[in-house]
C-alpha positions in Angstrom: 20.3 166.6 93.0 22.7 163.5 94.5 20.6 161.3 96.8 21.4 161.3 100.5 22.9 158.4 101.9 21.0 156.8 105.3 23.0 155.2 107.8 21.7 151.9 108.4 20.2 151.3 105.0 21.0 148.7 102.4 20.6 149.9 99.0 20.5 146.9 96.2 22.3 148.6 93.2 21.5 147.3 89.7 24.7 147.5 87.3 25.2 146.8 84.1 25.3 143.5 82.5 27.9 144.7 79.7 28.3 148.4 78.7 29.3 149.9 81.5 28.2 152.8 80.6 24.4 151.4 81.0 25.0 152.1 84.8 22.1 154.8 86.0 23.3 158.3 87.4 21.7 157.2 90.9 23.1 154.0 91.0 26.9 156.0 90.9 26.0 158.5 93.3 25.0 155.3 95.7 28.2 153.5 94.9 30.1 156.7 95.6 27.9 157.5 99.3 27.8 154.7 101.0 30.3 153.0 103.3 30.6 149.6 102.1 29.7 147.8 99.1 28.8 144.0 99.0 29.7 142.3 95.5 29.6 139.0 94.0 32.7 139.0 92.6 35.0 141.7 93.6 37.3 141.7 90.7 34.5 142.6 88.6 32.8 145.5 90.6 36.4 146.8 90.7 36.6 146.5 86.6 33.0 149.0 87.2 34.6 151.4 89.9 37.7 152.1 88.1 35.7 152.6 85.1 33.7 155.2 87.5 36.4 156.1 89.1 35.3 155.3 92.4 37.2 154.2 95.2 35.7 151.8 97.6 35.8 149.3 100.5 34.5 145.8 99.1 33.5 142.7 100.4 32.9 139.8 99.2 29.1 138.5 98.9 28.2 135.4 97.3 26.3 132.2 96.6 29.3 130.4 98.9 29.7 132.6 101.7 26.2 134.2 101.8 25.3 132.3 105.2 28.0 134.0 107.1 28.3 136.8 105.3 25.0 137.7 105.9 24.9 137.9 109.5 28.0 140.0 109.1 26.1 142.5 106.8 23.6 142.9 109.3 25.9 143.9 112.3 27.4 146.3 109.6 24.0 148.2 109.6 23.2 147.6 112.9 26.6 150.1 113.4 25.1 152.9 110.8 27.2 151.6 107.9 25.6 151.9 104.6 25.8 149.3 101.9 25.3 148.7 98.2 24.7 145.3 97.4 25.7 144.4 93.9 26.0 141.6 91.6 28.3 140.7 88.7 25.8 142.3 86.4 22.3 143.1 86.6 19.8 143.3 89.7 20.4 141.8 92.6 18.3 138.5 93.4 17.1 138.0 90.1 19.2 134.8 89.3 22.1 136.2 92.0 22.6 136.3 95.4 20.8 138.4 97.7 17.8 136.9 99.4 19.3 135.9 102.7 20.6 139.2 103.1 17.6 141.2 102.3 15.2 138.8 104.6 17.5 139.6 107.3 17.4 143.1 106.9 13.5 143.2 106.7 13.5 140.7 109.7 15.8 142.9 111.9 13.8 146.1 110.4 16.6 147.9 108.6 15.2 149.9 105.6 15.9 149.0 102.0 16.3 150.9 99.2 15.9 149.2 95.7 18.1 151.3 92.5 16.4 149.8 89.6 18.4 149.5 86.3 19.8 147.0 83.6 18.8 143.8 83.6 18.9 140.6 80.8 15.6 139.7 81.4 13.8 142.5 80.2 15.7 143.4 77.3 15.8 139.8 75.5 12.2 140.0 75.9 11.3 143.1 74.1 13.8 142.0 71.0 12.7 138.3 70.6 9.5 139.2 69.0 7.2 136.9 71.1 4.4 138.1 73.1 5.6 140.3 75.6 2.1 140.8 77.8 2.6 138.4 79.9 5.4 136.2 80.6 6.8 133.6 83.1 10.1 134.2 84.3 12.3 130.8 85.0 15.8 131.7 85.7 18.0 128.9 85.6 16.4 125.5 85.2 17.8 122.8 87.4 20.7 121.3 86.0 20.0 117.3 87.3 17.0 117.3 90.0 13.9 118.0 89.3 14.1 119.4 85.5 12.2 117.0 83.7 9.6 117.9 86.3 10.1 121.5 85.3 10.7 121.3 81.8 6.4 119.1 82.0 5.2 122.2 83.7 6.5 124.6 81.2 4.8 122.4 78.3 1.5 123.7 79.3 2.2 127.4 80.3 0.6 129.9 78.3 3.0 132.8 78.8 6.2 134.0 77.3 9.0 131.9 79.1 12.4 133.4 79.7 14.9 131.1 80.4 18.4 131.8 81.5 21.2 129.5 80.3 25.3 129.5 80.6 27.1 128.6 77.0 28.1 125.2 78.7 24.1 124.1 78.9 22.2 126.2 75.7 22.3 123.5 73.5 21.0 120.6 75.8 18.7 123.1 76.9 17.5 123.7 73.3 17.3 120.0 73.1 15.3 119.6 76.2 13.0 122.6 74.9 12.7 120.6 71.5 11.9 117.2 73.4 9.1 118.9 75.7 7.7 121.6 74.4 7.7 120.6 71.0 9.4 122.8 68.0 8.5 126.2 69.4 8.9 129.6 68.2 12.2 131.1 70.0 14.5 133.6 70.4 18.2 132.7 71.9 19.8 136.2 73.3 23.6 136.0 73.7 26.1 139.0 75.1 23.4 141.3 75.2 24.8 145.3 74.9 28.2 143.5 74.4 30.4 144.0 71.3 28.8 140.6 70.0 25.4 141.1 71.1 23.5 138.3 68.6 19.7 137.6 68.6 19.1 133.9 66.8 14.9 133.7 66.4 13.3 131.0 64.5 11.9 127.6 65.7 13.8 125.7 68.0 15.2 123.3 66.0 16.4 126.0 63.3 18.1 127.8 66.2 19.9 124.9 67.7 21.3 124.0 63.9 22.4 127.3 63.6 24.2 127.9 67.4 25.5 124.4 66.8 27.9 125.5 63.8 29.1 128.3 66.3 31.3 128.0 69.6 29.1 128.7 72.7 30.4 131.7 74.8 29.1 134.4 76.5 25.5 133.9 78.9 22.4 133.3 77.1 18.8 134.1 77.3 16.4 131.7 75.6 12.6 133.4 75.2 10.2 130.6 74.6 6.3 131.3 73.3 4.2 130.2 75.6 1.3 127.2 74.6 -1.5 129.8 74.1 1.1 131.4 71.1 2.4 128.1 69.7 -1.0 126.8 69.0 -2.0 129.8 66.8 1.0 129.4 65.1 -0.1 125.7 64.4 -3.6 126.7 63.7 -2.6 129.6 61.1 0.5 127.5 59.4 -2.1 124.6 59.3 -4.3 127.2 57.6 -1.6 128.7 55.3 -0.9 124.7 54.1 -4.8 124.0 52.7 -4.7 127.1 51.7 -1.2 126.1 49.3 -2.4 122.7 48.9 -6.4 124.6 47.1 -4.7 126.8 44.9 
């Protein structure tokens, strides 16, 4: 059964990060109810409606224009409109825009209805082959301020880290990894459900020879093991070396 649409509700649509046919059958019957839909990029939640065959009013919701277009949102729902706030690809908020909008909403009491669905995050985790009980996730690092400061902290965490990257930073951030964390068991995720979906897993400095003999494209997510799991591995390829070195 299609869900009903609510007048003065903003519903924060996940969509897919790159088979479009990933999209959830309640995220399309949302896209198809409501009266307005908020994207990052309009060109691409076009590319996802035609693809649905969906016709529908858009405007325009991102990093740059968030602070006015915010406020604007919220009169929209003060009037009964519904929205669908979407992103390039993914869930909304995690690593995109969306915060400003959905504290507003809460702040001016409107309801808001999450639509769960694809996301990289999850995915690169379960593939990479490193503990998966308990992780940290990290988003983007900072690119200048405050990333050696970051990059200290992570040394000692003893979850899974998941660490988004763009093709124009993964090997300085590979680097940085190296530098800081030591060489680390990892897993670099690129183009995930995409035609070139790749999974590179080995230690860091094995993965940054091998994605250095390629041509960076496409968005990347770099799984990290945590300090807990890097210090077995020490303890048990320490162990595996006397154990070589007796016979």
């Amino acid at each position: 059964m299609s869900e009903t649409i609510q007048s003065g509700v903003l519903y924060i649509v996940s969509t897919p990060i790159g088979n479009l046919d990933d999209i959830s059958l309640r995220a399309i019957n949302i896209l198809r109810g409501v009266d307005v839909i908020a994207a990052e990029d309009t060109r691409k939640t076009r590319i996802l409606l035609n693809h649905l065959s969906l016709e529908k009013p858009l405007l325009s919701y991102h990093s740059y224009n968030e602070a006015r277009r915010a406020p604007k949102l919220i009169n929209m729902l003060t009037d009964g409109k519904s929205i669908a706030l979407v992103t390039d690809a993914g869930t909304p908020g995690i690593s995109d825009p969306a915060s400003m909008v959905i504290r507003q909403a809460i702040e001016h009491g409107f309801p808001l209805v999450p639509v769960p669905g694809a996301t990289a995050l999850l995915p690169a985790l379960v593939v990479s082959g490193l503990p998966t009980d308990r992780f940290a996730f990290e988003g983007f690092l900072p690119v200048k301020k405050g990333r050696k400061n970051k990059l200290e902290q992570l040394k000692h965490e003893e979850r899974t880290i998941v660490i988004y990257e763009s093709p124009f930073r993964i090997e300085r951030t590979l680097k940085d990894i190296f530098a800081f964390l030591g060489d680390r068991d990892v897993a670099v995720v690129r183009e995930l459900t995409k035609k070139f979906e790749e999974v590179v897993r080995g230690k860091v400095s094995h993965v940054l020879a091998q994605l250095q003999q390629k041509v960076p494209r496409g968005e990347y997510v770099i799984v990290v093991a945590g300090a807990h799991y890097a210090r077995k591995r020490s303890s048990s390829e320490a162990g595996q070396l006397v154990g070589e070195l007796e016979l």
